[in-house]
SERO-4910 file (N, C-alpha, C, O; in steps of 0.05 Angstrom, whole numbers):
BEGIN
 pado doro    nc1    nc2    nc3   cac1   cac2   cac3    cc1    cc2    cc3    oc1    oc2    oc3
  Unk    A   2299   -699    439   2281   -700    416   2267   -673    412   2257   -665    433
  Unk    A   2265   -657    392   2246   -647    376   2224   -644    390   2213   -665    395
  Unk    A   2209   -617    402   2172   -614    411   2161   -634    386   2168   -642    365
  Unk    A   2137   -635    404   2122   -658    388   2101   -629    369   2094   -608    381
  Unk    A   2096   -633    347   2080   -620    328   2054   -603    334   2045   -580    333
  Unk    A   2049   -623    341   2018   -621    354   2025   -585    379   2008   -568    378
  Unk    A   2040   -583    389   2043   -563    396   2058   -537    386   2058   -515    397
  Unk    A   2070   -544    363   2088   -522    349   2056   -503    329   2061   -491    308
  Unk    A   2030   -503    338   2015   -502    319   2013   -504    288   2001   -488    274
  Unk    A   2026   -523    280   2023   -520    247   2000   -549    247   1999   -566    265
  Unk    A   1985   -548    223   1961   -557    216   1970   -600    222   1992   -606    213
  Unk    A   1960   -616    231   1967   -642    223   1955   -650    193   1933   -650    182
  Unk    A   1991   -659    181   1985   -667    151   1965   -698    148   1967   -716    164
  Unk    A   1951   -698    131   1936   -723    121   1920   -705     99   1922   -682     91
  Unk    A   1906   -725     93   1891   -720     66   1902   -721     41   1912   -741     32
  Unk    A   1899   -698     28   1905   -689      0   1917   -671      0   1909   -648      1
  Unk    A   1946   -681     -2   1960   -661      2   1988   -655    -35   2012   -661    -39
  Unk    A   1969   -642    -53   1984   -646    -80   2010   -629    -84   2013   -607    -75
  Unk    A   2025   -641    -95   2051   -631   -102   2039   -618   -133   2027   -631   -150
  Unk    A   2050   -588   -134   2051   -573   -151   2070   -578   -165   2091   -589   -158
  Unk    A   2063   -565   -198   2079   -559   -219   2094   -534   -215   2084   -515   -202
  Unk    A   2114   -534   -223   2128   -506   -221   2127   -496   -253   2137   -510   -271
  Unk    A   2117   -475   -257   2112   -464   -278   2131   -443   -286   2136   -429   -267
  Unk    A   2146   -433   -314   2160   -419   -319   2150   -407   -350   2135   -414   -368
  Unk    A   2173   -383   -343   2167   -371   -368   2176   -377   -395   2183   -400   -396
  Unk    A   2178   -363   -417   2183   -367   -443   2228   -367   -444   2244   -370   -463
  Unk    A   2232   -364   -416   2261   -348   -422   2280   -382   -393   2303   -385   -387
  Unk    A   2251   -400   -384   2251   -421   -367   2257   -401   -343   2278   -408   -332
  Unk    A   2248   -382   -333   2247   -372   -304   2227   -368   -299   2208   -359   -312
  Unk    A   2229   -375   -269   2203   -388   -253   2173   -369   -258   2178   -346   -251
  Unk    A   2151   -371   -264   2130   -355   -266   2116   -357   -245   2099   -374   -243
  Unk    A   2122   -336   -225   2112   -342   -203   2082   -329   -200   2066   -334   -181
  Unk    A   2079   -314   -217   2041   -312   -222   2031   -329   -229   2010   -333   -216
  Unk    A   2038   -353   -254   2023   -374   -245   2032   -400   -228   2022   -423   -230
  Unk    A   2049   -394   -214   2052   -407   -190   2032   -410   -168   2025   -429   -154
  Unk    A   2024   -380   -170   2003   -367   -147   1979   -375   -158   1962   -386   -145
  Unk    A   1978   -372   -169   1951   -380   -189   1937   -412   -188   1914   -416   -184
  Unk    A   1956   -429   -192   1969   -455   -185   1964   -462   -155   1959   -485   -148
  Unk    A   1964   -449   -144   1969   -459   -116   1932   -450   -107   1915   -464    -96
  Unk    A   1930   -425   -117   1908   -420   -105   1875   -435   -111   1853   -437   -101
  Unk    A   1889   -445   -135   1868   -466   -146   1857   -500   -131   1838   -512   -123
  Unk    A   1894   -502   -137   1883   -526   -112   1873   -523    -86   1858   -542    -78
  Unk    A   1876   -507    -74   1855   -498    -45   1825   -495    -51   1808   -500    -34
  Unk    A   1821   -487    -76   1805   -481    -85   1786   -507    -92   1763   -510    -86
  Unk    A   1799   -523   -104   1790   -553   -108   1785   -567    -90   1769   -585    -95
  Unk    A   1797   -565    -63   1791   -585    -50   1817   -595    -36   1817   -612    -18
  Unk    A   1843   -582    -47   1871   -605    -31   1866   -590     -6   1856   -568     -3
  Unk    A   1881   -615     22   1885   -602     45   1913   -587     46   1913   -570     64
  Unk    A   1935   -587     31   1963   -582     23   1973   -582      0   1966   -596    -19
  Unk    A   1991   -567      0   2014   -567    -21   2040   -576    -27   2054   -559    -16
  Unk    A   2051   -589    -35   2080   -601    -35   2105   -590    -44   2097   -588    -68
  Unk    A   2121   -585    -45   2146   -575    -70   2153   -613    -60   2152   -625    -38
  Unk    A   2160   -619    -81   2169   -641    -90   2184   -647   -109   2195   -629   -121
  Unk    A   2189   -677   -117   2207   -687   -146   2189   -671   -164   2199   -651   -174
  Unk    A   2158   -679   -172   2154   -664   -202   2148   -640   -195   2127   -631   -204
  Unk    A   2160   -626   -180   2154   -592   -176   2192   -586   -193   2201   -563   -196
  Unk    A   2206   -608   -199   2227   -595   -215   2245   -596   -191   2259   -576   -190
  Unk    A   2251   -614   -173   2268   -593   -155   2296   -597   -159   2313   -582   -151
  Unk    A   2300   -623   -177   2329   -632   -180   2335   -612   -200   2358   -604   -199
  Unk    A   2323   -603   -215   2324   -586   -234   2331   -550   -225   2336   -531   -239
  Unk    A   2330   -552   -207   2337   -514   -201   2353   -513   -184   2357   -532   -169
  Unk    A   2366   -487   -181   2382   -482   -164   2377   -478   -133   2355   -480   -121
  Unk    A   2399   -472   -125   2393   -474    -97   2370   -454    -90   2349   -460    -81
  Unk    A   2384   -422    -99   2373   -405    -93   2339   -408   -101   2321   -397    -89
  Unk    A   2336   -423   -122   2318   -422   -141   2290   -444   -125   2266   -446   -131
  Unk    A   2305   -456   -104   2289   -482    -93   2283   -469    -61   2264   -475    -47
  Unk    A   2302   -452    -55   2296   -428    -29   2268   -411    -38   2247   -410    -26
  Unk    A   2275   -400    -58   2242   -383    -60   2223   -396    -72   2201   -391    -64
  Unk    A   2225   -408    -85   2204   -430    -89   2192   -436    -69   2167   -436    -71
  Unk    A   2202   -443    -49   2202   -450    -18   2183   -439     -3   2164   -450      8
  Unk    A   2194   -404     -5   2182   -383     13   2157   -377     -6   2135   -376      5
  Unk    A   2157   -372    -32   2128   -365    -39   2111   -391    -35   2089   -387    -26
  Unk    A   2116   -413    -38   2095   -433    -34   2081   -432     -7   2057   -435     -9
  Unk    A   2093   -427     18   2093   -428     41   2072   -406     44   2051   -412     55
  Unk    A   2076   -371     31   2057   -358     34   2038   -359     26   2018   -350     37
  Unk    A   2039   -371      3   2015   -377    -13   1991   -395      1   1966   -392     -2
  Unk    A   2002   -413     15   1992   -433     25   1985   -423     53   1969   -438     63
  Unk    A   1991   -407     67   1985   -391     93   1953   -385     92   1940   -371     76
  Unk    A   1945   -405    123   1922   -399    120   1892   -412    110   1869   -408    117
  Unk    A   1905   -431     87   1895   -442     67   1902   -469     75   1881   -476     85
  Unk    A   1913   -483     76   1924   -514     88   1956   -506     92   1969   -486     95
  Unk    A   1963   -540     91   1991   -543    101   2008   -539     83   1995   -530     64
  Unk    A   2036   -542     77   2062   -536     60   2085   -551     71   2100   -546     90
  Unk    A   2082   -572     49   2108   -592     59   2135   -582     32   2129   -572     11
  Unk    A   2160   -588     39   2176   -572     29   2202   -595     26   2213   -608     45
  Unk    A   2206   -595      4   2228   -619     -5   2248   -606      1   2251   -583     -6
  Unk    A   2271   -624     19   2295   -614     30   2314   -633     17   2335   -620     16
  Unk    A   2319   -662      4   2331   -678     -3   2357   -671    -15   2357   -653    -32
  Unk    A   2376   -679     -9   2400   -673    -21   2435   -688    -24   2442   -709    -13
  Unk    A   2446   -676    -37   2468   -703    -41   2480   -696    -12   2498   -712     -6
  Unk    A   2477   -682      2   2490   -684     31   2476   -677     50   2457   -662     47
  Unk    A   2484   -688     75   2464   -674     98   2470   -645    102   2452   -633    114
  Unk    A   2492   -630     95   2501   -604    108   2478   -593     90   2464   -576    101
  Unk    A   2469   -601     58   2455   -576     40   2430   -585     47   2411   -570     46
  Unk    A   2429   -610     55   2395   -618     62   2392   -613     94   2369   -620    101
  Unk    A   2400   -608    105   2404   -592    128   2386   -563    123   2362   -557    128
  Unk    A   2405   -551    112   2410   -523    107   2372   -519     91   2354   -511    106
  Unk    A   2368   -526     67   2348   -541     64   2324   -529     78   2309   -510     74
  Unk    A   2329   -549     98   2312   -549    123   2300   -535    138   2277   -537    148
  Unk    A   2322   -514    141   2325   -493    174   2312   -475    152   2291   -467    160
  Unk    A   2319   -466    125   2307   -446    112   2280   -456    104   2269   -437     93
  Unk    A   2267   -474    104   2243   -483     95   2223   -478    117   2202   -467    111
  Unk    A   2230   -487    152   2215   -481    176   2218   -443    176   2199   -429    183
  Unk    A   2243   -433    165   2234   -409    178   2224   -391    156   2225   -366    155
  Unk    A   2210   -412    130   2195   -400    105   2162   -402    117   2145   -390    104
  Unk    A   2156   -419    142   2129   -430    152   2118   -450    141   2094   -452    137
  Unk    A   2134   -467    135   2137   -502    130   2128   -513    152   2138   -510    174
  Unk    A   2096   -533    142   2084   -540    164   2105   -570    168   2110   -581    190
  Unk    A   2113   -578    148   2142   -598    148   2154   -601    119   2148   -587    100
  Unk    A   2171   -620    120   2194   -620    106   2193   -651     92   2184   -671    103
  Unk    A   2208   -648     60   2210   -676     52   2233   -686     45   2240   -679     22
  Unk    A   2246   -699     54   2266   -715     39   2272   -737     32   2272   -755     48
  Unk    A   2280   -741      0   2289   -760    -14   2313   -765     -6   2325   -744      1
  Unk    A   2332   -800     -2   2357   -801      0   2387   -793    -18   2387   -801    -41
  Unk    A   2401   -784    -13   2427   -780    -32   2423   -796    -54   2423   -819    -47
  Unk    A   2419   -792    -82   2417   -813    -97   2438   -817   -119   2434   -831   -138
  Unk    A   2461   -804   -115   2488   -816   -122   2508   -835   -122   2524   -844   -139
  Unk    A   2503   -839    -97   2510   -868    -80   2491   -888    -73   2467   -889    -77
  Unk    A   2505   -904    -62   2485   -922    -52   2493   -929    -23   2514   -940    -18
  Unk    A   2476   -922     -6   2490   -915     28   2475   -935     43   2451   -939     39
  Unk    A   2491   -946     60   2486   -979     80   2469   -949    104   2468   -925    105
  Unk    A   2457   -974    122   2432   -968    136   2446   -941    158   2434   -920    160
  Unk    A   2471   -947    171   2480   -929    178   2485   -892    182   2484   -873    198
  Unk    A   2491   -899    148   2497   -866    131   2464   -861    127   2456   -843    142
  Unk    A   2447   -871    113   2421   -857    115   2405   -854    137   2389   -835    140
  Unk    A   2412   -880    161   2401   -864    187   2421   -826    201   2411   -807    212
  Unk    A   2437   -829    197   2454   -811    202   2436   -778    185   2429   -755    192
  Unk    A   2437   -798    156   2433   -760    135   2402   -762    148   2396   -739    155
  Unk    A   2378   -781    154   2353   -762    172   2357   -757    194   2354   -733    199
  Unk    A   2366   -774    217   2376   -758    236   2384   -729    239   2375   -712    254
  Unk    A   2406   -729    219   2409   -695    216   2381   -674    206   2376   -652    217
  Unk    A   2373   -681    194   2343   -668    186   2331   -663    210   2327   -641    221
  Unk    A   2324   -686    218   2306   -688    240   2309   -666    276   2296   -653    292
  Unk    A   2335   -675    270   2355   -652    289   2350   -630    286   2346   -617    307
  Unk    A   2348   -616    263   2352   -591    247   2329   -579    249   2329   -554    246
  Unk    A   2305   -591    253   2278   -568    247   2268   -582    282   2281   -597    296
  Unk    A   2243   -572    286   2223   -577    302   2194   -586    288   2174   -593    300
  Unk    A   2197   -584    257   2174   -591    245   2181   -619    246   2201   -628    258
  Unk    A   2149   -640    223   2154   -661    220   2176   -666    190   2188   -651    175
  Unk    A   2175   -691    191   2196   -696    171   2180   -718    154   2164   -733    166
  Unk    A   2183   -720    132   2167   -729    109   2200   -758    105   2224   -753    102
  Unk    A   2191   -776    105   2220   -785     87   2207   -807     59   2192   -826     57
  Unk    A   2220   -792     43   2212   -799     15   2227   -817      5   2251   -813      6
  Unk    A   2214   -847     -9   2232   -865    -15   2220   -862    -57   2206   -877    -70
  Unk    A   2229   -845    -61   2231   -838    -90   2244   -866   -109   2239   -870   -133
  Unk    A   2254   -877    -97   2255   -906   -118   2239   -906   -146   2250   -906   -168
  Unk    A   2213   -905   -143   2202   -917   -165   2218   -891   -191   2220   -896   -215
  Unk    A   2226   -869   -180   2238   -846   -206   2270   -848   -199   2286   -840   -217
  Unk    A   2276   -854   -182   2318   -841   -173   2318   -864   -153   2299   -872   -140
  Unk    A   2349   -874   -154   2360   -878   -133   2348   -909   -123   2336   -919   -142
  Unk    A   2349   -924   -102   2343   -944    -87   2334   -943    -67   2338   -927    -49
  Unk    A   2312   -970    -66   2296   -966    -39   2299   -975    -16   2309   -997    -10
  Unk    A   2289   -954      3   2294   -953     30   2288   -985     46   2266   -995     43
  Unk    A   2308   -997     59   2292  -1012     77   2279  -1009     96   2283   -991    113
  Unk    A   2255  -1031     97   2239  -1026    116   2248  -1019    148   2240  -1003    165
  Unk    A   2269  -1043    148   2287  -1033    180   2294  -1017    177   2273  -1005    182
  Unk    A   2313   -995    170   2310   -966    164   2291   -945    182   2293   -934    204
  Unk    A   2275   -943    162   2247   -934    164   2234   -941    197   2226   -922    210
  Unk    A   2232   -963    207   2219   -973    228   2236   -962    256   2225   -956    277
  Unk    A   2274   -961    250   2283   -951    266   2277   -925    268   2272   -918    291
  Unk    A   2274   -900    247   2264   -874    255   2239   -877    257   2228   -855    263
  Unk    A   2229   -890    256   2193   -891    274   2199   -885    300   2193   -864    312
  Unk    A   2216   -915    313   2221   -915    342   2226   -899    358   2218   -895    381
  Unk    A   2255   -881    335   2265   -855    350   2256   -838    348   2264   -824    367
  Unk    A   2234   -821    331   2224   -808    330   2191   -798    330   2185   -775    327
  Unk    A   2176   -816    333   2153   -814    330   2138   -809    313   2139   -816    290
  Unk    A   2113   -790    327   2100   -788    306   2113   -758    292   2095   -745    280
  Unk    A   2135   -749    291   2141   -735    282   2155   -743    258   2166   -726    245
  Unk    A   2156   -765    251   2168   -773    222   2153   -791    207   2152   -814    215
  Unk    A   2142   -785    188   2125   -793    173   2137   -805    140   2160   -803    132
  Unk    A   2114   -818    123   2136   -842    104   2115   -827     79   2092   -820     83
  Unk    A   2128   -827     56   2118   -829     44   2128   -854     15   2127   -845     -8
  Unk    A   2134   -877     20   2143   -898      3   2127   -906    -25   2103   -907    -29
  Unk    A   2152   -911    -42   2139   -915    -68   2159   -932    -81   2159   -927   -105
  Unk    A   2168   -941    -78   2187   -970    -68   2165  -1001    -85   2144  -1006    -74
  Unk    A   2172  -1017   -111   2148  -1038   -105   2157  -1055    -90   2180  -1056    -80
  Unk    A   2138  -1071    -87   2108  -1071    -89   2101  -1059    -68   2103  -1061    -43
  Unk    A   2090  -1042    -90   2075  -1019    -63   2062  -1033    -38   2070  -1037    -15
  Unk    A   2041  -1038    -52   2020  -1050    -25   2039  -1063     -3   2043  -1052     19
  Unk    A   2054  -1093    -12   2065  -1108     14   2082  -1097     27   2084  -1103     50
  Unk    A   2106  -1073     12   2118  -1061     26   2097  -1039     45   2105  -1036     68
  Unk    A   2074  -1025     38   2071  -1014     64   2055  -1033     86   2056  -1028    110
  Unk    A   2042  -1052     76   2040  -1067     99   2058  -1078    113   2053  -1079    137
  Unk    A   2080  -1087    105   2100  -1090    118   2120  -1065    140   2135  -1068    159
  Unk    A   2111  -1042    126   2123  -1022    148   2103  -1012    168   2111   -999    188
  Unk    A   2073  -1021    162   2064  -1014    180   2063  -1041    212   2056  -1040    235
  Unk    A   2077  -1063    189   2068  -1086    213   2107  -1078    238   2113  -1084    260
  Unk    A   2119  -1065    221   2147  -1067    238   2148  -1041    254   2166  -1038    271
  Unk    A   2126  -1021    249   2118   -995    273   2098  -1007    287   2088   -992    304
  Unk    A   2089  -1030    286   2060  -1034    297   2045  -1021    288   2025  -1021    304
  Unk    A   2041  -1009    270   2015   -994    259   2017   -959    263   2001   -941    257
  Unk    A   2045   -958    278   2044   -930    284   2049   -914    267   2033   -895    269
  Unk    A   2073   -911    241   2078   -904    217   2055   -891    208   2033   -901    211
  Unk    A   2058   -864    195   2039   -858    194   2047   -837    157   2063   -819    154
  Unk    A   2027   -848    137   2041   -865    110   2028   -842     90   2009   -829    100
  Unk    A   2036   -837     69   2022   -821     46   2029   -841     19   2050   -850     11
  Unk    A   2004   -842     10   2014   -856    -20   2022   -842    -36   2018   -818    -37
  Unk    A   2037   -856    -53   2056   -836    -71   2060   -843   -100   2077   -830   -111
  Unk    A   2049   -856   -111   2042   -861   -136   2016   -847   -164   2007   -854   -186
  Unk    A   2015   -831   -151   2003   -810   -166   1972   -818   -161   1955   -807   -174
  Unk    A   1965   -834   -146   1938   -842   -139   1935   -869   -151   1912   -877   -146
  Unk    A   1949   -887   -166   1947   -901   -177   1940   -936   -156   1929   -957   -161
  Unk    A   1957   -923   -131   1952   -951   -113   1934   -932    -91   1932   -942    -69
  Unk    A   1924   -914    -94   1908   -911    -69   1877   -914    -57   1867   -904    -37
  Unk    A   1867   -930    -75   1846   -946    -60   1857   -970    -52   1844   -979    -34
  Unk    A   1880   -987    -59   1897  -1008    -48   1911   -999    -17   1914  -1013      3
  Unk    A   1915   -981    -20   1939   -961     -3   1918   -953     26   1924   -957     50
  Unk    A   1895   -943     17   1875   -933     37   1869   -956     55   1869   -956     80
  Unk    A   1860   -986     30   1849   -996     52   1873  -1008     78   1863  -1010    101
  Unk    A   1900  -1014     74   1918  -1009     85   1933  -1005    105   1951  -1015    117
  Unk    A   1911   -971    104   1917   -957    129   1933   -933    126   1944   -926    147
  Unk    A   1938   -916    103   1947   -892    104   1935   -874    109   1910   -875    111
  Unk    A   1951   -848    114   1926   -823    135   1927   -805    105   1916   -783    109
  Unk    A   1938   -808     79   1935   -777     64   1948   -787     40   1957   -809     44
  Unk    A   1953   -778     15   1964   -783    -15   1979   -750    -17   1970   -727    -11
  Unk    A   2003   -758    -27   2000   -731    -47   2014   -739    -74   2038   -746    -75
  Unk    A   1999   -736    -95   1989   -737   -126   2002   -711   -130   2012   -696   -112
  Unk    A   2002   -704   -167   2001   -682   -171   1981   -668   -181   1961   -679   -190
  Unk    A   1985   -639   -180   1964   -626   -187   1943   -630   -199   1922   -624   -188
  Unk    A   1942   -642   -226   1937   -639   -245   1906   -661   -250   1891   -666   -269
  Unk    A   1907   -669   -216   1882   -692   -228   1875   -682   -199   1878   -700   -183
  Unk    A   1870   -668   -193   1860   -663   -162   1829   -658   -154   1818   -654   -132
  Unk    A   1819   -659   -182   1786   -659   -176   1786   -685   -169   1781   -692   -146
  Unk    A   1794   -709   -194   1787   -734   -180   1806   -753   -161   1808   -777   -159
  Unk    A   1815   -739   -152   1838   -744   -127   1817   -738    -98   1813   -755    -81
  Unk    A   1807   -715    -98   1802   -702    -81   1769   -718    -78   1760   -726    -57
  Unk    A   1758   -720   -104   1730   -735   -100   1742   -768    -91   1734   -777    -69
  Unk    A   1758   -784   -107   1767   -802    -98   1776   -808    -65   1776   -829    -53
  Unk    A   1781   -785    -57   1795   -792    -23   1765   -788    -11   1754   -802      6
  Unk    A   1756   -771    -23   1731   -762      4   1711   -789      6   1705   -795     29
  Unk    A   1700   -805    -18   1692   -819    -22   1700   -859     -3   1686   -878      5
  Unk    A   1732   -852     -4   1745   -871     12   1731   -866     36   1718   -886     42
  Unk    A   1729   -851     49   1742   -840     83   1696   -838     85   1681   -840    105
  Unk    A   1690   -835     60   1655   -839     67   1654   -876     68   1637   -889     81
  Unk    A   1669   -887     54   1665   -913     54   1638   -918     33   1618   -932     37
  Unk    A   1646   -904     15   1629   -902    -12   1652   -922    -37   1670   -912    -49
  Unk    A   1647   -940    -38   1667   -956    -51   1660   -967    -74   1673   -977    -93
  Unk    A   1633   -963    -69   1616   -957   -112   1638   -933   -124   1652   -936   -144
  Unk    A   1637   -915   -111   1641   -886   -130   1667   -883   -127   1677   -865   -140
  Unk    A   1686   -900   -109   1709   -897   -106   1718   -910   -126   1739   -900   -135
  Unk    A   1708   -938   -143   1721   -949   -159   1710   -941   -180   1721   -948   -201
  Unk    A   1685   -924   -182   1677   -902   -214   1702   -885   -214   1715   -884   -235
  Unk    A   1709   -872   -191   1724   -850   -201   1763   -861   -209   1778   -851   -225
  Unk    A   1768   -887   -190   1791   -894   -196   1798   -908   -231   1811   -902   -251
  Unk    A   1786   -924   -226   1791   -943   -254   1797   -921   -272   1821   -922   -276
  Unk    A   1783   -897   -288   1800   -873   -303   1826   -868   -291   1848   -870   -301
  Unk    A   1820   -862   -272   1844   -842   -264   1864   -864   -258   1887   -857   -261
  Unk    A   1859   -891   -250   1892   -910   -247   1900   -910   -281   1923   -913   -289
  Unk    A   1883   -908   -293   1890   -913   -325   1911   -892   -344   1929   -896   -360
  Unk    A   1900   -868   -334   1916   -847   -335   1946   -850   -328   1966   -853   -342
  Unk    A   1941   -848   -291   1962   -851   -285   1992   -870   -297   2016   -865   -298
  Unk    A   1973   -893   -305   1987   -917   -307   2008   -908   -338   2024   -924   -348
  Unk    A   2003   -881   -350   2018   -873   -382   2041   -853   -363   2056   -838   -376
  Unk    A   2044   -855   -328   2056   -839   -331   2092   -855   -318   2098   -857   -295
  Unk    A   2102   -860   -331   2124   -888   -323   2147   -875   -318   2167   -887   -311
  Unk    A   2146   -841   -320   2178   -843   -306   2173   -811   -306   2156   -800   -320
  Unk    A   2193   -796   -285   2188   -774   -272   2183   -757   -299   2170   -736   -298
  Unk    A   2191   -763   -317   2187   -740   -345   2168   -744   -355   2161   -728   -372
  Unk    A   2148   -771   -350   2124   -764   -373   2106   -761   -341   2081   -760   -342
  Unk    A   2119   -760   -320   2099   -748   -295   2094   -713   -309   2073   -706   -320
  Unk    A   2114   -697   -307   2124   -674   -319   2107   -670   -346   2087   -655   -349
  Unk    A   2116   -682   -362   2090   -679   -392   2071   -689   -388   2061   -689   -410
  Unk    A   2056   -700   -373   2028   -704   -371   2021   -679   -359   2009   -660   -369
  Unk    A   2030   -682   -334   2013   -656   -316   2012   -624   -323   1998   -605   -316
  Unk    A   2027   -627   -335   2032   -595   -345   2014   -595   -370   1996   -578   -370
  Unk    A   2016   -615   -395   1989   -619   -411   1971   -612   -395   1968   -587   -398
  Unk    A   1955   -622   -376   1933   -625   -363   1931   -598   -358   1913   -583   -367
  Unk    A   1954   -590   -340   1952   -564   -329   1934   -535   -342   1918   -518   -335
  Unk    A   1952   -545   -371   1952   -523   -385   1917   -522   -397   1905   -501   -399
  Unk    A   1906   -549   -406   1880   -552   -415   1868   -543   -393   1845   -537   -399
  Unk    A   1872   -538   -371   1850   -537   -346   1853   -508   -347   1840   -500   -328
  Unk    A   1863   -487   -358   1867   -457   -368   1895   -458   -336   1883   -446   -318
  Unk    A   1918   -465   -326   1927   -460   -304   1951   -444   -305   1960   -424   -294
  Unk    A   1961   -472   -329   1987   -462   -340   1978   -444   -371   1958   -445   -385
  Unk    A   2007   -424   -373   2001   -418   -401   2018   -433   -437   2014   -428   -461
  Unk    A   2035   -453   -424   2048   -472   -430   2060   -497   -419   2056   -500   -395
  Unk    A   2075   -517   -430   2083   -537   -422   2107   -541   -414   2116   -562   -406
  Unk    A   2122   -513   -416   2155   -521   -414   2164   -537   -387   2151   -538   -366
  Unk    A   2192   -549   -393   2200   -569   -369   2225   -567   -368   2232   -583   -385
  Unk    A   2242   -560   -360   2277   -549   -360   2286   -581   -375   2274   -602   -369
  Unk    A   2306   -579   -394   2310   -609   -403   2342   -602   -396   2353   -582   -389
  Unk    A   2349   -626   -402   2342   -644   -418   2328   -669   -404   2334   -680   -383
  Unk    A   2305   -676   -423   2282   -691   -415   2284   -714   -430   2291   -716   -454
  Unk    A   2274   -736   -407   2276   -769   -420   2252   -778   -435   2251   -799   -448
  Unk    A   2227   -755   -431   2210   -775   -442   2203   -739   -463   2212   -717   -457
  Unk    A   2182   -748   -488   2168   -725   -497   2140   -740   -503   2140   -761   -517
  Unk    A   2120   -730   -494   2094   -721   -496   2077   -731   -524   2054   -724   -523
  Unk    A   2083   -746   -548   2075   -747   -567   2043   -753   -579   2030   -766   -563
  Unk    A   2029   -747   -605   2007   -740   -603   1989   -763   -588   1975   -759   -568
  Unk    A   1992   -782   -598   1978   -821   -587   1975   -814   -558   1953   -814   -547
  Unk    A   1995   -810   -548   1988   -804   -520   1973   -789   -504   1958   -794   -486
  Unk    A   1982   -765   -515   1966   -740   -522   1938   -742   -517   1926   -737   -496
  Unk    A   1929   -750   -539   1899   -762   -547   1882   -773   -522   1863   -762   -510
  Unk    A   1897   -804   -515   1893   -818   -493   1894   -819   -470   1885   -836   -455
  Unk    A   1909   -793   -465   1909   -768   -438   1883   -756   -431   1871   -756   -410
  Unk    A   1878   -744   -455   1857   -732   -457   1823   -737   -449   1806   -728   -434
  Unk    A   1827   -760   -470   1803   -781   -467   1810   -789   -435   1796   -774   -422
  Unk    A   1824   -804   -417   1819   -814   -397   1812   -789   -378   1793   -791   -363
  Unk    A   1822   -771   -379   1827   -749   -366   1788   -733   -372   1783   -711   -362
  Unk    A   1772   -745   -383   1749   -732   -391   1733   -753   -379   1712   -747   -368
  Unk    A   1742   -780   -380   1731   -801   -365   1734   -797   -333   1716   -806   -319
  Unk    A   1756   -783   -319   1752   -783   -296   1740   -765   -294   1723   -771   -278
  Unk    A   1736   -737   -302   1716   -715   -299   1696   -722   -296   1683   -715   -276
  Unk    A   1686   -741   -320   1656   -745   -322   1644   -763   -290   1623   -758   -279
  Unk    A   1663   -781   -283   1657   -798   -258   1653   -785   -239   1633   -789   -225
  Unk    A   1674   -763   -232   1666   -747   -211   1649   -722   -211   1647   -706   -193
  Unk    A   1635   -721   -237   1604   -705   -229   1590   -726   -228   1574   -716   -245
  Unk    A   1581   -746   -225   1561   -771   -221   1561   -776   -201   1546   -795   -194
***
């Protein structure tokens, strides 16, 4: 097995740890000034980490293009909290590969979603993390992306790389029903699983009480993400449900990885971050004004909760 984490010195993940927008230019290549910009803000706010993830675009770019993405996030994030780094791929050799370049970018760990072309018996997906897991000395994130791509992980699955691996493999499920499925993965680790909510914050005062150690959301609502968690973990549960009820409401307009994508980059862009909304298409959902509107308004309602 893999050194255990805790000694490779990289930071232990929990908290608030948000997955960034990847921002581009007028020509769709990557703008990595406000990338940096982007990144330095959420530290700035309050996240403990940064993510490259599904709404960071990743199915969307190239290889090369998901390698430096990689390495500037990583520096960016040096120093400042942790940097988890999506490795997911239609094979273990590229999600592999993935991998080894993500740890030696200073990836405090790694995430992966399953092959989502196929549909692979318990075997083949224990096999493609295994290989991951093999491959770095960091921890390993395993992402059950269901609710946007692909099919969800079983819990036996999941409970067998608990066993074999410890606390070096960590879950982040979004699989419904949320809630019973992670109680259920936490009752088949014994409680050892150790869980990030993944619904854009939408189940995570359900999720917290639970028993997860961290969320990662996206950017774009991370004031009341960040007031929302701290407030959990004070056991302030007046202000936890001032600040959720907006923000689940929000969340709840965002139903599939593209209007994840056109909301947050809206948001982005109103918060002065981004200097536009572009999103590499072709895209399933578009942004239109009604929504727009009612983005806005909720999005002023969670502001207002978390200065109170």
């Amino acid at each position: 097995m893999s050194p255990d984490p805790a000694t490779a010195g990289h930071p232990p993940l929990a908290g608030v740890q948000c997955v960034f927008q990847t921002p581009y230019a007028a020509d769709e290549s990557i703008d990595y000034q406000a990338l940096e910009r982007e990144i330095e803000w959420l530290f700035a706010r309050g996240a403990d980490g940064i993510v490259m993830a599904m709404v960071s675009e990743v199915l969307r770019l190239s290889g090369s293009e998901r390698e430096e993405l990689a390495k500037v996030a990583c520096r960016c994030a040096r120093g400042r909290g942790s940097a988890v780094i999506s490795v997911g791929a239609e094979s273990s050799h590229t999600a592999e590969s993935f991998a080894r370049q993500a740890e030696r970018s200073g990836a405090d760990a790694v995430m992966a979603v399953p092959p989502i072309a196929v549909a692979l018996g318990e075997e083949q997906l224990l096999a493609y993390y295994r290989r991951i897991l093999h491959a770095v000395a960091i921890p390993v994130v395993v992402q059950d992306a269901s609710g946007y791509v692909g099919r969800p992980l079983p819990i036996a699955t999941l409970a067998r790389l608990q066993d074999e691996f410890g606390e070096r493999v960590l879950f982040k499920p979004e699989a419904t029903p949320i809630g019973p499925r992670l109680s259920e993965l936490l009752a088949a680790t014994g409680g050892k699983a150790r869980v990030f909510e993944g619904t854009g914050g939408i189940a995570l005062v359900d999720s917290f009480k639970r028993g997860i150690v961290g969320t990662m959301p996206g950017a774009d609502l991370v004031d009341g993400i960040v007031a929302l968690w701290r407030a959990l973990v004070a056991g302030d549960e007046a202000r936890a449900y001032k600040i959720w009820l907006p923000l689940a409401a929000l969340v709840s307009l965002q139903h599939s990885l593209d209007a994840f994508l056109a909301i947050e980059k809206h948001l982005l862009v109103k918060q002065g971050i981004f200097k536009n909304t572009i999103i590499r298409g072709p895209v399933g959902y578009v942004l239109d004004e009604a929504t727009r509107s009612e983005v806005d308004r909720l999005f002023e309602m969670v502001q207002e909760a978390v200065k109170t």
